[in-house]
N, C-alpha and C positions, 0 to 999 in steps of 0.2 A: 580276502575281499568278500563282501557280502553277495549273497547270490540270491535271485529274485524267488520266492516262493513258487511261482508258474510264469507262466506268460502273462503278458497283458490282458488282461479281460475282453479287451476289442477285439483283439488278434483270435480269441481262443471263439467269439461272435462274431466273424464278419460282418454279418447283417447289423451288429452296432456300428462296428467303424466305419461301415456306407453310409452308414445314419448322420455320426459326428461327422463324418468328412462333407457330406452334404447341409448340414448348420454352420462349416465355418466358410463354407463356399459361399453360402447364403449370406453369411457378415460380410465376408471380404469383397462384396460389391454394394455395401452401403452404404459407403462414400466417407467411414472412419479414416482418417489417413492410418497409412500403413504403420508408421514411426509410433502413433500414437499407440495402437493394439500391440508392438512390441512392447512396448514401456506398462501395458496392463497387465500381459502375460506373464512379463517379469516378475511386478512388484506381487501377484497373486500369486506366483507361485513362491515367494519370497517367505509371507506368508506361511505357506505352505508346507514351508520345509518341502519341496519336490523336488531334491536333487537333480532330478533326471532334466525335468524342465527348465529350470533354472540355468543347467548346462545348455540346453538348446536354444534358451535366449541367445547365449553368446556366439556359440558354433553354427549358428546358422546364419550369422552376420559374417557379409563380405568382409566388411572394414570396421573397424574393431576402435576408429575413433573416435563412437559419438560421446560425449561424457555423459550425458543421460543414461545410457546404460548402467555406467557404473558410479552415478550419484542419485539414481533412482531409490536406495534406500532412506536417502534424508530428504527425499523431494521440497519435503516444506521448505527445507533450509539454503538447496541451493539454487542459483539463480537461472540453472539453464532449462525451467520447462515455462511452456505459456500458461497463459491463463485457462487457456483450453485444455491442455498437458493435466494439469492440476487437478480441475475439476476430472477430468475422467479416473485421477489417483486415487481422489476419494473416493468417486465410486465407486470404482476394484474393491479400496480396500474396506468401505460398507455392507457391500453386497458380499463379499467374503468373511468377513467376519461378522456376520448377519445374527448367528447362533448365540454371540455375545452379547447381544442388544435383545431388549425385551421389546421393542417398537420399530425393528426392522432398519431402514435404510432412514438417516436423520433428515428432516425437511429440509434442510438448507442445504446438504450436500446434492438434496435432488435438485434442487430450486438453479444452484450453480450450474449442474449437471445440462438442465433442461434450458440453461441462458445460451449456452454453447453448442449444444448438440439439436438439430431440429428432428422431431420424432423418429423418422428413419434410423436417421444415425445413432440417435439414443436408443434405437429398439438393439441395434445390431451391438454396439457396445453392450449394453446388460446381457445380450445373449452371449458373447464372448469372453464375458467374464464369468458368468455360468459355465461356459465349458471350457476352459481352462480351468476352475475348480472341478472340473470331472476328469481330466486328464491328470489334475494333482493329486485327485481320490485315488482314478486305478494306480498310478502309478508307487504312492505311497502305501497304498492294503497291502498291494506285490512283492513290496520294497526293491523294487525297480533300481540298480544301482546303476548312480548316473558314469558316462565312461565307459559301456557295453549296451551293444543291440537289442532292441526290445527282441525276446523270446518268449 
């Protein structure tokens, strides 16, 4: 089994992880429904390749029947997320793969984006998909193997 290089980087900073834990604190009361910010976390860390995340989509879920969870990789294709679901997919996955794109996040995905979410929520969503690529970051530099306690 693969073994993490060190610890997490937060863990080895407290004072970071007070930091992130106080931005997702700050999200999670801006009125994103909860369901939705898992179905972001997912599909970015998906993404990602961040095993560890990826795992904690599922394992932190009581109940293990939503199908969204695990038709979240073909989102476009299948029929269980809203139109609000959607829009926020693309934003994940724009603002995540942002580095691909010579012009950032495409008008139309914000255009969608900004039809559904009213600026609060739209702040707190980009900020949550920000850090969930920061959590995909330390976790993959570390190679954080999902299946064992962050050390």
């Amino acid at each position: 089994m693969m073994q993490a290089r060190m610890k997490n980087p937060a863990l080895v900073l407290p004072e970071a992880l007070q930091a992130l834990t106080a931005l997702w604190q700050a999200v999670e009361k801006a009125g994103v429904p909860s369901a939705t910010i898992d179905l972001v976390n997912l599909r970015t860390s998906q993404i990602n390749g961040c095993s560890v995340c990826v795992e904690a989509a599922f394992t932190m879920k009581k109940e293990m029947t939503d199908p969204r969870l695990y038709a979240v990789t073909a989102w476009r294709d299948m029929p269980h997320f809203s139109e609000a679901e959607r829009a926020a997919l693309a934003l994940a996955e724009a603002v995540t793969r942002i580095g691909e794109r010579g012009d950032g996040v495409p008008d139309d995905v914000w255009a969608e984006a900004a039809r559904h979410y009213e600026e609060k929520a739209l702040a707190a969503l980009i900020l949550q998909i920000a850090l969930e690529n920061v959590w995909n970051r330390l976790n993959t530099a570390v190679r954080q193997p999902a299946g064992t306690p962050w050390s």
